[in-house]
C-alpha positions as a Markdown table, in Angstrom:
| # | Residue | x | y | z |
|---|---|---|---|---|
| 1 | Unk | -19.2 | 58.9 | 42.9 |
| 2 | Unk | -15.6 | 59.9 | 42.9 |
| 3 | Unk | -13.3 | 59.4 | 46.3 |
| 4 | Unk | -13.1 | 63.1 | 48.2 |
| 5 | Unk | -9.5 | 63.4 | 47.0 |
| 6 | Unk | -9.5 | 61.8 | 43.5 |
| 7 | Unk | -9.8 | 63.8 | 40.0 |
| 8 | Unk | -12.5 | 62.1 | 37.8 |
| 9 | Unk | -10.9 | 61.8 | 34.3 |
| 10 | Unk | -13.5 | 62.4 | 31.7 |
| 11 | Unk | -12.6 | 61.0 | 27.8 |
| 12 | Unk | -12.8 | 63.9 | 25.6 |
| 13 | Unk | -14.8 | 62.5 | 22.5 |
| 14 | Unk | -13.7 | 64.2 | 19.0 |
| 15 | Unk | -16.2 | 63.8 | 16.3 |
| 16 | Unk | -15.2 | 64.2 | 12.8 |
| 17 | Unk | -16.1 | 67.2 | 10.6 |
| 18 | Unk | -16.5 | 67.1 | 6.9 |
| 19 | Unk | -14.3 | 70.0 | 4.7 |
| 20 | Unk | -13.2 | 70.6 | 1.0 |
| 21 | Unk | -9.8 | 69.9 | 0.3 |
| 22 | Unk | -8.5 | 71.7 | -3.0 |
| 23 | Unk | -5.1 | 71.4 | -4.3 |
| 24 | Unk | -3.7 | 73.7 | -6.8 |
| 25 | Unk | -1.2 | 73.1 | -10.0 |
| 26 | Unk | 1.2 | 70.4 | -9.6 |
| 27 | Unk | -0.3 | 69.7 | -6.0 |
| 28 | Unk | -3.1 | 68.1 | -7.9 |
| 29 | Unk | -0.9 | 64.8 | -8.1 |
| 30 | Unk | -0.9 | 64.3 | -4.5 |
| 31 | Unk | -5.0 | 64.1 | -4.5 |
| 32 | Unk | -5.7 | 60.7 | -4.8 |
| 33 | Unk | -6.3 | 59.9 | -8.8 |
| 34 | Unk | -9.8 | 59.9 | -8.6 |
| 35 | Unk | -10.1 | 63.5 | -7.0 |
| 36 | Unk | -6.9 | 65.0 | -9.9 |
| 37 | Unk | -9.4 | 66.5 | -12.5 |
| 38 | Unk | -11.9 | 68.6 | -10.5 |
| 39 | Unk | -8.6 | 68.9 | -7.9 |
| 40 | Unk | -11.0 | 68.6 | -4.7 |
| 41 | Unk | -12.1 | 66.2 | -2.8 |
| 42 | Unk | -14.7 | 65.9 | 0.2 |
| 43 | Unk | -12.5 | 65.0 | 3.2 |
| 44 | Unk | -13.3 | 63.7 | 6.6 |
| 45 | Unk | -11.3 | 65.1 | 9.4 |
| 46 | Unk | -11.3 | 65.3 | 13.4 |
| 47 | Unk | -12.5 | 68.7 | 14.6 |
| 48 | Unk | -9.8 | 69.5 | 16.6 |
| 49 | Unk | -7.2 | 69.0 | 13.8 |
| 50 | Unk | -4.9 | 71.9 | 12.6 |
| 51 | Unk | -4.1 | 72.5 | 8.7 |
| 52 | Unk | -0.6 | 70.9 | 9.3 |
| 53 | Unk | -2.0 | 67.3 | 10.5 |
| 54 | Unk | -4.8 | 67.6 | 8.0 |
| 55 | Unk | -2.5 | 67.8 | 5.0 |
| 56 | Unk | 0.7 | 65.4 | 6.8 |
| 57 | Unk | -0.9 | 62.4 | 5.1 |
| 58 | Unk | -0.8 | 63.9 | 1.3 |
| 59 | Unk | 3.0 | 63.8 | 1.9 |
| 60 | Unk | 3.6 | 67.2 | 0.1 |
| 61 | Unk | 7.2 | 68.6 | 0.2 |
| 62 | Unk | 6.8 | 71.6 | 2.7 |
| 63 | Unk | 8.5 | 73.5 | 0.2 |
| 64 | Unk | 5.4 | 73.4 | -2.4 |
| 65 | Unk | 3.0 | 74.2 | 0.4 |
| 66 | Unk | 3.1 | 77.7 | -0.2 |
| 67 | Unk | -0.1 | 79.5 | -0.6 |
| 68 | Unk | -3.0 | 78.3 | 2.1 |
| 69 | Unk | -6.1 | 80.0 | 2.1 |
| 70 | Unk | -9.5 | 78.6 | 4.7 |
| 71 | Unk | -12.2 | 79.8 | 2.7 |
| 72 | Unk | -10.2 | 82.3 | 0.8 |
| 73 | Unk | -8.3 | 84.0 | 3.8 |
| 74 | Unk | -4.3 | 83.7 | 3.7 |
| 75 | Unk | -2.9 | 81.2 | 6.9 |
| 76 | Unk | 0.7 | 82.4 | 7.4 |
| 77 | Unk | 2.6 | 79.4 | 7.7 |
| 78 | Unk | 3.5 | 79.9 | 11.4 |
| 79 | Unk | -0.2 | 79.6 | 11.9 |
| 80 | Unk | -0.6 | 76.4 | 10.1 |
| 81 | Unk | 0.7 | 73.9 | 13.2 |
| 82 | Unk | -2.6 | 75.2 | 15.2 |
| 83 | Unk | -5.1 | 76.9 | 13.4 |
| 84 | Unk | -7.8 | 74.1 | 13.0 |
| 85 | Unk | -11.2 | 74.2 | 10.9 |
| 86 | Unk | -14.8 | 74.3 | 10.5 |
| 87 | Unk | -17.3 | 72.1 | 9.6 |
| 88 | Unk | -17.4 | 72.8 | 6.0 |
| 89 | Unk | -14.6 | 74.8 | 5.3 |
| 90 | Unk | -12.6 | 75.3 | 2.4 |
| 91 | Unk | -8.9 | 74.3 | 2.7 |
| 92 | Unk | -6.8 | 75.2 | -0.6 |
| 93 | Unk | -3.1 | 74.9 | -1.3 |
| 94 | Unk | -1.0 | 76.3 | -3.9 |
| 95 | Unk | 2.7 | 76.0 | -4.8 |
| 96 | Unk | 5.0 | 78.3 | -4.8 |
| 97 | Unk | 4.2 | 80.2 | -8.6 |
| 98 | Unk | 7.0 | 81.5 | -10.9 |
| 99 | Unk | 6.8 | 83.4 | -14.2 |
| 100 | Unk | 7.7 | 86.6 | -15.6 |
């Protein structure tokens, strides 16, 4: 029983969600070799943790990170630094695409 007074801190447990992770192009190089040919991979992540920390550890210049769709629907990049996921969710990346 807590002191009359005293805050009781409680640990806020994060458990960890499973998404797809699909890289697109020349992004497919930063998938881990096993995971280049189909460009996916099944990917373990805490549920609390926006697009930008999921994709920090790929190491992909920010300038390539151009297109991010969650299951299909556009993330503006201003959104990317808090808009987290859902277990089973689809997070694909493009690079920027030039042609003509």
């Amino acid at each position: 029983m807590p002191m009359p007074g005293c805050e009781t801190l409680q640990r806020r447990i994060i458990t960890p969600m499973q998404i797809t992770f699909k890289l697109y192009a020349g992004l497919t190089d930063y998938l881990p070799a096993e995971h280049r040919r189909g460009n996916l991979m099944p990917l373990e992540v805490p549920a609390d943790a926006p697009i930008a920390q999921i994709i920090a550890p790929f190491h992909m210049p920010p300038k390539l990170v151009h297109l991010v769709l969650v299951n299909g629907v556009y993330v503006a990049p201003e959104e990317r630094a808090t808009r987290t996921l859902a277990e089973g969710d689809v997070l694909a990346i493009w690079p920027p695409v030039a042609g003509g």
